[in-house]
C-alpha positions as CSV (number, residue, x, y, z in Angstrom):
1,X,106.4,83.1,100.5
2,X,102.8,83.0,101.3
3,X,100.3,84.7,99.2
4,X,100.1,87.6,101.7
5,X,103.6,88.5,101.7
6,X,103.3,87.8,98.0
7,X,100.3,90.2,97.3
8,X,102.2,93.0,99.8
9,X,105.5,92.3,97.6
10,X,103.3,93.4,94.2
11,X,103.0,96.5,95.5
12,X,106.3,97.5,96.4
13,X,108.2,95.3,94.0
14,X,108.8,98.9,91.8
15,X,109.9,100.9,95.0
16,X,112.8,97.6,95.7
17,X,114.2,97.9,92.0
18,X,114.5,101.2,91.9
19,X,116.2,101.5,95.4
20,X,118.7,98.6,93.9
21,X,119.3,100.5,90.8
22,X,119.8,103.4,93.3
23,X,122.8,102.0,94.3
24,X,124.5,100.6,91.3
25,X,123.7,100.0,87.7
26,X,122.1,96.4,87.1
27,X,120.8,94.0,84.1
28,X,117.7,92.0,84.9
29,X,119.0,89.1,85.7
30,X,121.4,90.6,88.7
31,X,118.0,92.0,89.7
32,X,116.4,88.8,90.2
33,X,119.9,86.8,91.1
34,X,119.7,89.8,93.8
35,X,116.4,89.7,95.0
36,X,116.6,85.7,95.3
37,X,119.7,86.1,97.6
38,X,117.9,88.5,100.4
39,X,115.2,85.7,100.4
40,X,112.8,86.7,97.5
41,X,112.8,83.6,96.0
42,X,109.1,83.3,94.5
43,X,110.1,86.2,92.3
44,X,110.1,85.2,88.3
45,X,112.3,86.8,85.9
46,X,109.6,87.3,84.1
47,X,108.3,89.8,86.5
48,X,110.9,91.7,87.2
49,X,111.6,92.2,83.0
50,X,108.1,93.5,82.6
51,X,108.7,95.7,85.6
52,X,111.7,97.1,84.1
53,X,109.7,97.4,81.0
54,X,107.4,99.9,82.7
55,X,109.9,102.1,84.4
56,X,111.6,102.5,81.3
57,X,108.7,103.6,79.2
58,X,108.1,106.0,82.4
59,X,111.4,107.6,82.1
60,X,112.3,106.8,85.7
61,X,115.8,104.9,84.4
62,X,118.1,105.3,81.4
63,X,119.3,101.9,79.4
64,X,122.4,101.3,77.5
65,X,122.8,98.1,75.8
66,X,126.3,96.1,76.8
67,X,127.4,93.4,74.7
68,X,127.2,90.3,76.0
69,X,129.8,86.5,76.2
70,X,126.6,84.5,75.7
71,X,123.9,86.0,73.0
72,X,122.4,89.4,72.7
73,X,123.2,92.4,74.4
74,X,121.9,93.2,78.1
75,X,120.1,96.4,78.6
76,X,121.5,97.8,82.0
77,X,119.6,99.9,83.8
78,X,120.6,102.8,85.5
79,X,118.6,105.1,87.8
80,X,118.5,108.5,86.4
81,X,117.1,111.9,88.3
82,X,113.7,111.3,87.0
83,X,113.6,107.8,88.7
84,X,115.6,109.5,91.7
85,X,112.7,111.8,92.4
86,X,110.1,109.2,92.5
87,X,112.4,107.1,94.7
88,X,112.7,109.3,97.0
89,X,108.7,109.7,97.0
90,X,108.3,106.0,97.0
91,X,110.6,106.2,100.5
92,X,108.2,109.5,101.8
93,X,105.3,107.3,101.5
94,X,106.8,103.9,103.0
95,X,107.7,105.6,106.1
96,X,104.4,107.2,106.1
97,X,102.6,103.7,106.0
98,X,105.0,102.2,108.3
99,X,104.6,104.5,110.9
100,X,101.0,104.3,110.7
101,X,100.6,100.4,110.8
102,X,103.3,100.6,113.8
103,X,100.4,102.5,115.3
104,X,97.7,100.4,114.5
105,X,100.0,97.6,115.8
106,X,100.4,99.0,118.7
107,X,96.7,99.2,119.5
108,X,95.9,103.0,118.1
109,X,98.0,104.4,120.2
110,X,98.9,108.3,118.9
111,X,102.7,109.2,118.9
């Protein structure tokens, strides 16, 4: 991934997780496996863990701790209505920005 893509990723690397989690409960290392499948693969651990971090101290997901075959237990997130909300505001502004680059693509052309 080029820097580009890789500076555009930053900023909606919060919006992906939480539309993930949207769909099913997740550790971060199914995050990452994830991500790294669709063709993420420049993504650290490390960054998705601190992101995780930050959406739990901002109440958008709720953690329970599952024991583990191999050393400590996971914390497994799970999207709760709080995170919900701001997903869905997350999606609001998205299509609001995609529609206007489409536009600009498109030479300014007003739809």
């Amino acid at each position: 991934m080029g820097k580009q893509a890789t500076e555009m990723l930053k900023g909606t690397l919060e919006g992906i997780v939480l539309a993930i989690l949207s769909g099913r409960s997740a550790y971060g290392y199914e995050i990452t496996a994830w991500l790294r499948e669709q063709g993420f693969s420049d993504i650290a651990e490390g960054t998705i863990y601190a992101l995780l971090v930050r959406i739990e101290q901002r109440g958008l997901v709720d953690v329970e701790k599952v024991p583990s075959e191999k050393g400590p237990p996971r914390k497994v997130y799970s999207l709760n209505a709080q995170g919900r909300a701001y997903l869905e505001e997350f999606w609001r502004t998205w299509s609001f920005l995609t529609e206007r680059l489409e536009q600009l693509r498109e030479g300014g052309k007003q739809t």
